[in-house]
Biopython code that builds the backbone (N, CA, C, O; Angstrom):
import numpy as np
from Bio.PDB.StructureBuilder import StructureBuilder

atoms = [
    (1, "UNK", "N", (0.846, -1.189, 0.000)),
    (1, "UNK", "CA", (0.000, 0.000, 0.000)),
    (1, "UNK", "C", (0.881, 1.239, 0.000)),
    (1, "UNK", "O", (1.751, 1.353, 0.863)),
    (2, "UNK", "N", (0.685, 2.233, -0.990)),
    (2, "UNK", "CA", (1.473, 3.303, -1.142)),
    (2, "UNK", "C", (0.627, 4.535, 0.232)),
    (2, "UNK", "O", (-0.501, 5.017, 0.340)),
    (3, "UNK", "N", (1.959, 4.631, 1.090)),
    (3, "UNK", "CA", (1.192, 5.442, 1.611)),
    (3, "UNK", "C", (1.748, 6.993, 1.792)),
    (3, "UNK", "O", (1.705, 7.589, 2.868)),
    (4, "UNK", "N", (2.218, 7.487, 0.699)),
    (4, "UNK", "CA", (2.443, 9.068, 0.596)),
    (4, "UNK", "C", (0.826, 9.376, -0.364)),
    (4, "UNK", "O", (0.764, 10.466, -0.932)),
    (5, "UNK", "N", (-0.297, 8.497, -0.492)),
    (5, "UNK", "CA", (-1.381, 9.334, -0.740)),
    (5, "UNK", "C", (-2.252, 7.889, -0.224)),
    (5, "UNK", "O", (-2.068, 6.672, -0.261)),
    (6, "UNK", "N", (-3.124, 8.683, 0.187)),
    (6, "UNK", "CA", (-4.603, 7.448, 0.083)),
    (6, "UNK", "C", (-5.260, 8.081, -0.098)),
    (6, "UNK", "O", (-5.234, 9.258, 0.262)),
    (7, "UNK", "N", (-6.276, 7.430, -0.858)),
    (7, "UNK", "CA", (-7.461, 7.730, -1.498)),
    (7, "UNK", "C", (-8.806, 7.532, -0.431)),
    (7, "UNK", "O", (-8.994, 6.755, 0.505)),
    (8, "UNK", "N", (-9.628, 8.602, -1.030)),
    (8, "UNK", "CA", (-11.042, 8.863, 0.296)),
    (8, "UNK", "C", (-11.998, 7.277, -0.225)),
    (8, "UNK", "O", (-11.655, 6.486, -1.102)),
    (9, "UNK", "N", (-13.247, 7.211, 0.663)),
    (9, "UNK", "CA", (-13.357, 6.235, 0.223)),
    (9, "UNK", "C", (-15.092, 7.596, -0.222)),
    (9, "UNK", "O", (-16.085, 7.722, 0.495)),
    (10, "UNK", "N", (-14.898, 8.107, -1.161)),
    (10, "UNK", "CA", (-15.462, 8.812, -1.741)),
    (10, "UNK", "C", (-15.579, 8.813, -3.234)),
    (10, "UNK", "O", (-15.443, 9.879, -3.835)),
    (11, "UNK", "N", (-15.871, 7.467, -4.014)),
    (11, "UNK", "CA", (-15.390, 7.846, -5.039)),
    (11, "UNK", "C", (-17.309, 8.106, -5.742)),
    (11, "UNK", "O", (-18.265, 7.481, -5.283)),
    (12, "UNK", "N", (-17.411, 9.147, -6.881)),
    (12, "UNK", "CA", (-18.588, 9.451, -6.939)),
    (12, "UNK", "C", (-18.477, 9.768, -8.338)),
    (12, "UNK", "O", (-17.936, 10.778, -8.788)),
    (13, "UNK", "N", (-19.143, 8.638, -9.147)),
    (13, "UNK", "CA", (-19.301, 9.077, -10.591)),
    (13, "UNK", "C", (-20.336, 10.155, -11.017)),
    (13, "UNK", "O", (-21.469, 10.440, -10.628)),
    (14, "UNK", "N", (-19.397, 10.700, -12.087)),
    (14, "UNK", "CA", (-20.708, 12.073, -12.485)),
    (14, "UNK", "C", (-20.935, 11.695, -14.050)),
    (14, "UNK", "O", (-20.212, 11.197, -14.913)),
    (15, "UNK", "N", (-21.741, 11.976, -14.027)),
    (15, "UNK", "CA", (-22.785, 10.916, -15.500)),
    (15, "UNK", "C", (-23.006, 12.358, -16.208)),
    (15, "UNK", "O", (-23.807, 12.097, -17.106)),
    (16, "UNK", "N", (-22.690, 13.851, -16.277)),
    (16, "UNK", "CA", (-22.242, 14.775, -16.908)),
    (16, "UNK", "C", (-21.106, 15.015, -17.546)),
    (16, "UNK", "O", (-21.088, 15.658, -18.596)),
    (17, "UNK", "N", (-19.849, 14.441, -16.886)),
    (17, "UNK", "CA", (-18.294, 14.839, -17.873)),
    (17, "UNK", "C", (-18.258, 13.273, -17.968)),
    (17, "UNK", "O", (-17.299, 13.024, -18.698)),
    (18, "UNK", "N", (-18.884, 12.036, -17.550)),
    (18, "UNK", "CA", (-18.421, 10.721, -17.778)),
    (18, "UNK", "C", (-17.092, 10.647, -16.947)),
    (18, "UNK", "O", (-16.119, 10.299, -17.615)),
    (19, "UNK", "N", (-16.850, 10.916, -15.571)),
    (19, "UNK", "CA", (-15.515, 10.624, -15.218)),
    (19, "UNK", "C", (-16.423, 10.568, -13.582)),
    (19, "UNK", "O", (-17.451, 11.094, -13.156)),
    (20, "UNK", "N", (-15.213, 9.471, -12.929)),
    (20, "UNK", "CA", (-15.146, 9.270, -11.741)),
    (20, "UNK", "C", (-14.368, 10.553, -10.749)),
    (20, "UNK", "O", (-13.270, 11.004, -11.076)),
    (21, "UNK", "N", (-15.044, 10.993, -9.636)),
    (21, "UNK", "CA", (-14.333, 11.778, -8.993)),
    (21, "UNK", "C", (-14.262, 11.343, -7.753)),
    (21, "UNK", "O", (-15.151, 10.572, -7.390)),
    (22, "UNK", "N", (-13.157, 11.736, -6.758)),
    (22, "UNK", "CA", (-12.537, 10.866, -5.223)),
    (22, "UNK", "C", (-11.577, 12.156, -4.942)),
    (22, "UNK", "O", (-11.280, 13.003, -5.785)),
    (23, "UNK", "N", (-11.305, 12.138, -4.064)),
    (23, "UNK", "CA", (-10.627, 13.008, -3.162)),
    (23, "UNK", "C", (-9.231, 11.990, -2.570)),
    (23, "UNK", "O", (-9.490, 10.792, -2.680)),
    (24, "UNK", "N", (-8.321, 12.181, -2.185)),
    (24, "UNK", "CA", (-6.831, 11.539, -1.838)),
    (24, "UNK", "C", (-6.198, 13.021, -0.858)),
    (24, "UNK", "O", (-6.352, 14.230, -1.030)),
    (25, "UNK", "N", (-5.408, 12.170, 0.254)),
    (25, "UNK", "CA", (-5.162, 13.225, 1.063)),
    (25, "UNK", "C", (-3.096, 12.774, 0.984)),
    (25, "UNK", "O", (-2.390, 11.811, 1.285)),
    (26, "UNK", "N", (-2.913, 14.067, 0.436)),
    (26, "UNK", "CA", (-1.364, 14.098, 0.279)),
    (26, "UNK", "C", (-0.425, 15.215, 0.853)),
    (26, "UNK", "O", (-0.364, 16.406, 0.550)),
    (27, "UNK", "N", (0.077, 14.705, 1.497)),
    (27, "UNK", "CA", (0.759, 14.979, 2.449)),
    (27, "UNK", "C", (-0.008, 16.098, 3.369)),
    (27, "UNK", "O", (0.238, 17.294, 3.527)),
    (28, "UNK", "N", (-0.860, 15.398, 3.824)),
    (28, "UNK", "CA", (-1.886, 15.831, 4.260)),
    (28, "UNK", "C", (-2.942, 16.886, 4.114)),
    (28, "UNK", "O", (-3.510, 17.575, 4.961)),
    (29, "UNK", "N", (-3.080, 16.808, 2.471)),
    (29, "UNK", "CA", (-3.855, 18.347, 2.134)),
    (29, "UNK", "C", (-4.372, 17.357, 1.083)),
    (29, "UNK", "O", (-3.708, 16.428, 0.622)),
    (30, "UNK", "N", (-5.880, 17.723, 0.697)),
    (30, "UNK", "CA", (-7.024, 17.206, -0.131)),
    (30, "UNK", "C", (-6.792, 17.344, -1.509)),
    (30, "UNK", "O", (-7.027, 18.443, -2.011)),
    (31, "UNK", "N", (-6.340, 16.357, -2.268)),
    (31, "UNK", "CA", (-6.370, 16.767, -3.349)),
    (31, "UNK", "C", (-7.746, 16.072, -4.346)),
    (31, "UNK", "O", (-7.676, 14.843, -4.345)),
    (32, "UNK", "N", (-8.937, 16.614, -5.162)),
    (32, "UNK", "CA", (-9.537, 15.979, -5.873)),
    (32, "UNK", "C", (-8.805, 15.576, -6.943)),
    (32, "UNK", "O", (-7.734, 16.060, -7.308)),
    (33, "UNK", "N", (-9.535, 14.487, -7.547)),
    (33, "UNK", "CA", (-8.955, 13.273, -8.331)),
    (33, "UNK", "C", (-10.212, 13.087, -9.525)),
    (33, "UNK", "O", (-11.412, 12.844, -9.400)),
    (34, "UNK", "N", (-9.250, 13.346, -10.859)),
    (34, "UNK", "CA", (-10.777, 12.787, -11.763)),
    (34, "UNK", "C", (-10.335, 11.316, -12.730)),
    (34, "UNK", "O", (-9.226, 11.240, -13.259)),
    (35, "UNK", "N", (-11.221, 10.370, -12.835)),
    (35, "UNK", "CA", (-10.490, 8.826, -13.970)),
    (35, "UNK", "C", (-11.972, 9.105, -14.969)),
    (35, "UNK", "O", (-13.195, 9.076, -14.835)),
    (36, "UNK", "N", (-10.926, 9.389, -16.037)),
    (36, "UNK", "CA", (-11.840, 9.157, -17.403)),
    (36, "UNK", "C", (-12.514, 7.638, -17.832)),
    (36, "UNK", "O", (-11.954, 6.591, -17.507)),
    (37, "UNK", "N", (-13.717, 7.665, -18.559)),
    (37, "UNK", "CA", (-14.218, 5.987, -18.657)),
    (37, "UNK", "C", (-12.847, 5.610, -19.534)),
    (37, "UNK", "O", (-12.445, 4.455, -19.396)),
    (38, "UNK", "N", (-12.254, 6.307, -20.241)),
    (38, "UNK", "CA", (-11.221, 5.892, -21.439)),
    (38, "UNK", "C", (-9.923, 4.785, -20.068)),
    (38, "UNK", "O", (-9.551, 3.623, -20.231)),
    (39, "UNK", "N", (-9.659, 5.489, -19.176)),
    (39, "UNK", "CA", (-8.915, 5.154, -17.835)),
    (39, "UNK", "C", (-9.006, 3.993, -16.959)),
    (39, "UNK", "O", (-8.195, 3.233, -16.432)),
    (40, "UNK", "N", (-10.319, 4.123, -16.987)),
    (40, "UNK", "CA", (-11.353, 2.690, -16.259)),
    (40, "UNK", "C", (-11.476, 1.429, -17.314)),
    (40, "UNK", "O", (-11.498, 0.259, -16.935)),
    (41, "UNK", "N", (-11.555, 1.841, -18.705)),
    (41, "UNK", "CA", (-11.530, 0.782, -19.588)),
    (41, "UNK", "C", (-10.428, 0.219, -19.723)),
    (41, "UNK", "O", (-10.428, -0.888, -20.263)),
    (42, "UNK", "N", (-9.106, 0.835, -19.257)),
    (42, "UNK", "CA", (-8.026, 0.380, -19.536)),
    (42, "UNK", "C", (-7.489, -0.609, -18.486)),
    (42, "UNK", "O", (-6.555, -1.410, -18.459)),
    (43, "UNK", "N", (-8.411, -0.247, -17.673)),
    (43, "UNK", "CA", (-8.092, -0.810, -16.029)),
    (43, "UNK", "C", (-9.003, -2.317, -15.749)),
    (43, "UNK", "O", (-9.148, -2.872, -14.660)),
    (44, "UNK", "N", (-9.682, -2.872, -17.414)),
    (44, "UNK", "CA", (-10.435, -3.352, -17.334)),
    (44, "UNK", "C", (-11.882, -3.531, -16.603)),
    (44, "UNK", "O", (-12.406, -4.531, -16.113)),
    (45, "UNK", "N", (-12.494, -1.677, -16.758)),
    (45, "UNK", "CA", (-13.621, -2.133, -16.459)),
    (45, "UNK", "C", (-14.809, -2.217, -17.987)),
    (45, "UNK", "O", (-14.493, -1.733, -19.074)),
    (46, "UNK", "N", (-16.092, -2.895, -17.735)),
    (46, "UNK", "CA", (-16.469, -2.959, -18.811)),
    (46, "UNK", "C", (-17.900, -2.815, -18.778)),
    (46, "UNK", "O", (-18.572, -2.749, -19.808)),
    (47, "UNK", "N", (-18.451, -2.757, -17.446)),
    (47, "UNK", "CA", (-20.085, -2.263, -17.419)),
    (47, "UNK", "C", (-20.038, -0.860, -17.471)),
    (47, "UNK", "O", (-18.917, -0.366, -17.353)),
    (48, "UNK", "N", (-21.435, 0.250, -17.691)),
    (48, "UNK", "CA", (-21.109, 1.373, -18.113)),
    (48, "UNK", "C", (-22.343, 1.980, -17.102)),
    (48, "UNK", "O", (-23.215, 2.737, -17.528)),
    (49, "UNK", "N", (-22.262, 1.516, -15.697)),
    (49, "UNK", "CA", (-23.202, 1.843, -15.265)),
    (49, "UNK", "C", (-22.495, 2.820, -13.592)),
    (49, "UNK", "O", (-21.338, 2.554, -13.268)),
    (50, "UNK", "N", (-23.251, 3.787, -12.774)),
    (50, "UNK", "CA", (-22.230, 4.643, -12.247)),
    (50, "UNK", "C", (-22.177, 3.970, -11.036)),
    (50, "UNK", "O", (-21.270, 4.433, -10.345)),
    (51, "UNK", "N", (-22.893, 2.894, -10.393)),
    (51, "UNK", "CA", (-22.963, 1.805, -8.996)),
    (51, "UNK", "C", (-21.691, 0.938, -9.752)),
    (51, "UNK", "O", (-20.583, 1.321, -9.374)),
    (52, "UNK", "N", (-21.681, 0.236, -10.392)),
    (52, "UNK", "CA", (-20.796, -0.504, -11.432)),
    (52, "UNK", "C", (-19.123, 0.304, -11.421)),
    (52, "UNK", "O", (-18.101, -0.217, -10.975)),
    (53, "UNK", "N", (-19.185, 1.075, -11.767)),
    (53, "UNK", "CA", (-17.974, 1.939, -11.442)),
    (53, "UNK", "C", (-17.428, 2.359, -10.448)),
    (53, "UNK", "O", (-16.202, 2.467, -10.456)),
    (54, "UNK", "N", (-18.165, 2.710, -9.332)),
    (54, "UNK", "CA", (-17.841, 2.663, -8.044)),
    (54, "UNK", "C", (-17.423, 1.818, -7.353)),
    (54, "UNK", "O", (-16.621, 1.993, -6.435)),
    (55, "UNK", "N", (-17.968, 0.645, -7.739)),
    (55, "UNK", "CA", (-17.758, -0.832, -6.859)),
    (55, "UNK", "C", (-15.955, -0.745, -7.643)),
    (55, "UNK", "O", (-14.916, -0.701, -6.984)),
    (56, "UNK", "N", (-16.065, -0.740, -9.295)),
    (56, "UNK", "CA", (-14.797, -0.980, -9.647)),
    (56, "UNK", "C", (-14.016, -0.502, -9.223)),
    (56, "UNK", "O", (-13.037, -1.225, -9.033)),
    (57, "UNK", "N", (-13.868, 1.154, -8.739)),
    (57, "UNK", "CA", (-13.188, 1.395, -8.103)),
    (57, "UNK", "C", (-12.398, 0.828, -6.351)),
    (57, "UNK", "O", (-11.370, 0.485, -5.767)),
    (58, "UNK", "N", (-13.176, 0.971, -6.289)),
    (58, "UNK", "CA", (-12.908, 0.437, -5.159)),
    (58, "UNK", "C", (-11.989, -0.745, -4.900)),
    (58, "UNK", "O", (-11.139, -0.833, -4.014)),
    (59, "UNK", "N", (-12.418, -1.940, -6.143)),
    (59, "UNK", "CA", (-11.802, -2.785, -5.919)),
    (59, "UNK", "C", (-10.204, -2.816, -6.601)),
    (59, "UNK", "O", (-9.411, -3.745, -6.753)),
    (60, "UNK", "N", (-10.145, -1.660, -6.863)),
    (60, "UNK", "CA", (-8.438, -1.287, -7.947)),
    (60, "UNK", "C", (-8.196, -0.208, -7.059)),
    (60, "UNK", "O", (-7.126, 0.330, -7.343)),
    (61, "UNK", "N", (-8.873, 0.415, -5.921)),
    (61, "UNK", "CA", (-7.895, 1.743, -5.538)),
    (61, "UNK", "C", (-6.648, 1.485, -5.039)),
    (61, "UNK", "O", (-6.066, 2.532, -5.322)),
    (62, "UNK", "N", (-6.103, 1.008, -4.660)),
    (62, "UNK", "CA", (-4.332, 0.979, -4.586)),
    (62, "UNK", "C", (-3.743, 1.044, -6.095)),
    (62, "UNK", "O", (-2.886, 1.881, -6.377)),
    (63, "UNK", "N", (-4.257, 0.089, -7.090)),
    (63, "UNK", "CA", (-3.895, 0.834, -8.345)),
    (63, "UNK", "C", (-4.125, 1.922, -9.097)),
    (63, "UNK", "O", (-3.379, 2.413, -9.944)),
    (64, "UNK", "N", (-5.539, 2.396, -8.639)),
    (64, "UNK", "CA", (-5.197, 4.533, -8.971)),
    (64, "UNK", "C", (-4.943, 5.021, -7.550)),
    (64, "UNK", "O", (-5.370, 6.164, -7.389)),
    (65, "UNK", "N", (-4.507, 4.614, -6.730)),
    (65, "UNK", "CA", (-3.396, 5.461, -5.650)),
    (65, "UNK", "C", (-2.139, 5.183, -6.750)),
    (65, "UNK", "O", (-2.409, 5.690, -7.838)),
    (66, "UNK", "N", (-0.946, 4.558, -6.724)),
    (66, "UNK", "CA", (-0.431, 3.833, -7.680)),
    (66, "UNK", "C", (-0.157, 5.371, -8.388)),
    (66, "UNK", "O", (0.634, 6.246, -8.035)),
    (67, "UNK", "N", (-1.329, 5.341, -9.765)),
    (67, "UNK", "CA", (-1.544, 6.143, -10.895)),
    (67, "UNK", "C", (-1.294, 7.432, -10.168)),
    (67, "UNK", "O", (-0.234, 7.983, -10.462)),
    (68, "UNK", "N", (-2.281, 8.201, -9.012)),
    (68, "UNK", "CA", (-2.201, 9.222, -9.005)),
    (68, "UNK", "C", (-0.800, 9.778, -8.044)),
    (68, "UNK", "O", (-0.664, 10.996, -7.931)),
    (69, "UNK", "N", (0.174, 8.887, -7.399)),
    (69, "UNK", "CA", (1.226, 9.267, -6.542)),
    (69, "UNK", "C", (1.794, 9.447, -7.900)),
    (69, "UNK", "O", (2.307, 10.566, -7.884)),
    (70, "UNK", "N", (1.987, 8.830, -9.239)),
    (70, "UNK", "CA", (2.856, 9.114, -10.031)),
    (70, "UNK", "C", (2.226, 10.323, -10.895)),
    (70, "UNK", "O", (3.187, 10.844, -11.461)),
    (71, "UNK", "N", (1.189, 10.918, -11.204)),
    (71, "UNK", "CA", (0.938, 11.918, -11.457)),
    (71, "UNK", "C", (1.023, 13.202, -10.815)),
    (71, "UNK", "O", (1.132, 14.349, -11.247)),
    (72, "UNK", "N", (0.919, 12.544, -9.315)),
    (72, "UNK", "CA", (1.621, 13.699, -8.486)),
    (72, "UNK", "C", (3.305, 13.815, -8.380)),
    (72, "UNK", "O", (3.780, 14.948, -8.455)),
    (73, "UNK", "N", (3.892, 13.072, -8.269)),
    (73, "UNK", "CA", (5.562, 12.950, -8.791)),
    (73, "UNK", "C", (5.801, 14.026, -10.218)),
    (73, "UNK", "O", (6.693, 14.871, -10.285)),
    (74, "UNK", "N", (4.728, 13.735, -11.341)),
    (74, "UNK", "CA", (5.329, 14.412, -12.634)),
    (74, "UNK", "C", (4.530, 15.968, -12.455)),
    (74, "UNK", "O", (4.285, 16.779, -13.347)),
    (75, "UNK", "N", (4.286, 16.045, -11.272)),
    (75, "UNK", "CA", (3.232, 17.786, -11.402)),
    (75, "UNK", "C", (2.620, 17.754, -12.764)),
    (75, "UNK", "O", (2.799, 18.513, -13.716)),
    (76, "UNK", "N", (1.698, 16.483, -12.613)),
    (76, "UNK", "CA", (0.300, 16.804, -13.645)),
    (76, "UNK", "C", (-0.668, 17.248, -13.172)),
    (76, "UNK", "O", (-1.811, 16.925, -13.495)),
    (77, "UNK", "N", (-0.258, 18.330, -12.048)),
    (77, "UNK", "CA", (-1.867, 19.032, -11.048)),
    (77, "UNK", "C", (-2.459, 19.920, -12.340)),
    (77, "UNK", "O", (-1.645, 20.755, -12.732)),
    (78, "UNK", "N", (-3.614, 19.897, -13.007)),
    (78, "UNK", "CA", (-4.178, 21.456, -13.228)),
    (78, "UNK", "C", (-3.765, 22.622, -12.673)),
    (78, "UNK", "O", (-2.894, 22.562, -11.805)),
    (79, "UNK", "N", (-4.258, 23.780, -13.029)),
    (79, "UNK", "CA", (-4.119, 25.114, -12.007)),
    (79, "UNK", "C", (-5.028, 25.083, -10.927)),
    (79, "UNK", "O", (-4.676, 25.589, -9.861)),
    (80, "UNK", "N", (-6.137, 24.571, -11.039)),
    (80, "UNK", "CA", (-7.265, 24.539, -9.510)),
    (80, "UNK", "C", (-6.053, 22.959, -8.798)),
    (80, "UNK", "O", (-6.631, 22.568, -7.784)),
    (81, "UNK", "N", (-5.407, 22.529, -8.906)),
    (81, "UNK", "CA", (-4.488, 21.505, -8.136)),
    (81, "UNK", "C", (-5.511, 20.293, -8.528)),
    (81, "UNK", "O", (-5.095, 19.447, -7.736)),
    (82, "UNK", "N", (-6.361, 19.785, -9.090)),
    (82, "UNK", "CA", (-6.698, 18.760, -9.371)),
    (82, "UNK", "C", (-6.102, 17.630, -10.476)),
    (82, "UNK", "O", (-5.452, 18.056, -11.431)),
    (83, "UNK", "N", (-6.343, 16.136, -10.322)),
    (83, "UNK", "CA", (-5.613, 15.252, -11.389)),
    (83, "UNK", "C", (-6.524, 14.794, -11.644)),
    (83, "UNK", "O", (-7.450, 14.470, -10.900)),
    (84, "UNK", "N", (-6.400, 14.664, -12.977)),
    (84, "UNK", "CA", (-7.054, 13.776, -14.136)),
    (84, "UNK", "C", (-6.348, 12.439, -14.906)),
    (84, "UNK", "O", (-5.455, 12.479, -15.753)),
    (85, "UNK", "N", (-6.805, 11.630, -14.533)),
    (85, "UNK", "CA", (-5.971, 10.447, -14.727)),
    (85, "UNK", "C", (-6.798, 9.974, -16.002)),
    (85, "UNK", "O", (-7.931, 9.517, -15.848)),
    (86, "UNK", "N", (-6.130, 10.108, -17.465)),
    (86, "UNK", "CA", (-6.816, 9.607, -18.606)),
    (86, "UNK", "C", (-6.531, 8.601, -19.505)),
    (86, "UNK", "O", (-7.309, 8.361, -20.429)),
]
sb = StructureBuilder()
sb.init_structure("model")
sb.init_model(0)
sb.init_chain("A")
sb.init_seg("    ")
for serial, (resi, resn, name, xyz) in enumerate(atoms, 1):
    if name == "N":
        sb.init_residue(resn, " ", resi, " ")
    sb.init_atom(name, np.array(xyz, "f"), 0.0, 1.0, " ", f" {name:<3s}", serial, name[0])
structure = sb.get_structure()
């Protein structure tokens, strides 16, 4: 378990931009987190439903902790400090 970030157990699909959003607390400050379906498909998920995605998450979050400690390593923050993992 990577623990310079963990992930909230907040993860909440929005069925408007099609992306999963979760919150991760690094080095002890909140950072939001967005995974594109393009991201999740790659991660082998394959139902397209937003209960369905959540569960998936869940069951891979150490592998987008994983994803997002290394997006935080390459300062892929946006300007509002958020990551988009695509």
């Amino acid at each position: 378990m990577n623990q310079s970030i963990l992930c909230n157990d907040d993860f909440c699909w929005d069925d408007a931009v099609s992306q999963m959003r979760f919150t991760a607390l690094v080095g002890g400050a909140v950072v939001t987190c967005y995974l594109s379906m393009s991201y999740l498909e790659r991660a082998g998920f394959g139902e397209k439903t937003s209960r369905a995605a959540v569960t998936y998450c869940e069951m891979i979050q150490f592998d987008i902790e994983e994803d997002a400690q290394k997006a935080i390593a390459e300062e892929r923050l946006d300007e509002s400090g958020a990551i988009y993992l695509t």
